[in-house]
C-alpha positions in Angstrom: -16.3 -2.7 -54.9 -17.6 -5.3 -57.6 -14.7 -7.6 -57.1 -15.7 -7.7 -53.3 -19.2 -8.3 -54.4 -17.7 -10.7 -56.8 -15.7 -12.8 -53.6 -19.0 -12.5 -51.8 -21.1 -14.8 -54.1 -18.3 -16.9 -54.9 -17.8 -17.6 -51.2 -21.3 -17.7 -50.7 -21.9 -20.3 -53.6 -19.3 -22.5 -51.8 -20.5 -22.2 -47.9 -24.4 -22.8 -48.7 -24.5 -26.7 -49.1 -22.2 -26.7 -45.9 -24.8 -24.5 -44.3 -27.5 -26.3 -45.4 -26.5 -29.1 -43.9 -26.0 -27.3 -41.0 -28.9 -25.9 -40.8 -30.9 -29.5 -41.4 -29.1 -30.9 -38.1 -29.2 -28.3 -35.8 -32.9 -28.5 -37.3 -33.6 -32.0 -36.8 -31.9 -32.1 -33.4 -34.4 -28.6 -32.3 -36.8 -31.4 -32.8 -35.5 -33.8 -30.3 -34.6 -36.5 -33.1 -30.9 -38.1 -32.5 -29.0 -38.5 -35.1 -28.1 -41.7 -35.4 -24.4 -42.6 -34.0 -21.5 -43.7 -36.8 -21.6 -47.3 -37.3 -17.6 -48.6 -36.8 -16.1 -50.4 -39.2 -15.4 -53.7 -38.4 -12.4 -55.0 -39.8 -13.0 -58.6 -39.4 -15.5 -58.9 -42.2 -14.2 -61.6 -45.2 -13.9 -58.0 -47.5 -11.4 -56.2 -45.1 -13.7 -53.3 -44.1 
């Protein structure tokens, strides 16, 4: 029983940045702000990105 509790907080000490960040987007997007679209890489710039 204490090694599941054990795997529990491990797991859970992994998973919470992921969820916060989760939770923040769904967040901001409950708020009608768009996240702003990835800007693509242009590869024609003199530094090859």
């Amino acid at each position: 029983m204490e090694v599941a509790l054990v795997v529990l907080f491990i797991v859970a000490i992994i998973a919470a940045p992921f969820a916060t960040l989760y939770l923040i987007s769904t967040f901001r997007r409950r708020k009608g702000e768009k996240l702003p679209p990835p800007q693509p890489y242009d590869n024609d710039g003199p530094d090859g990105y």
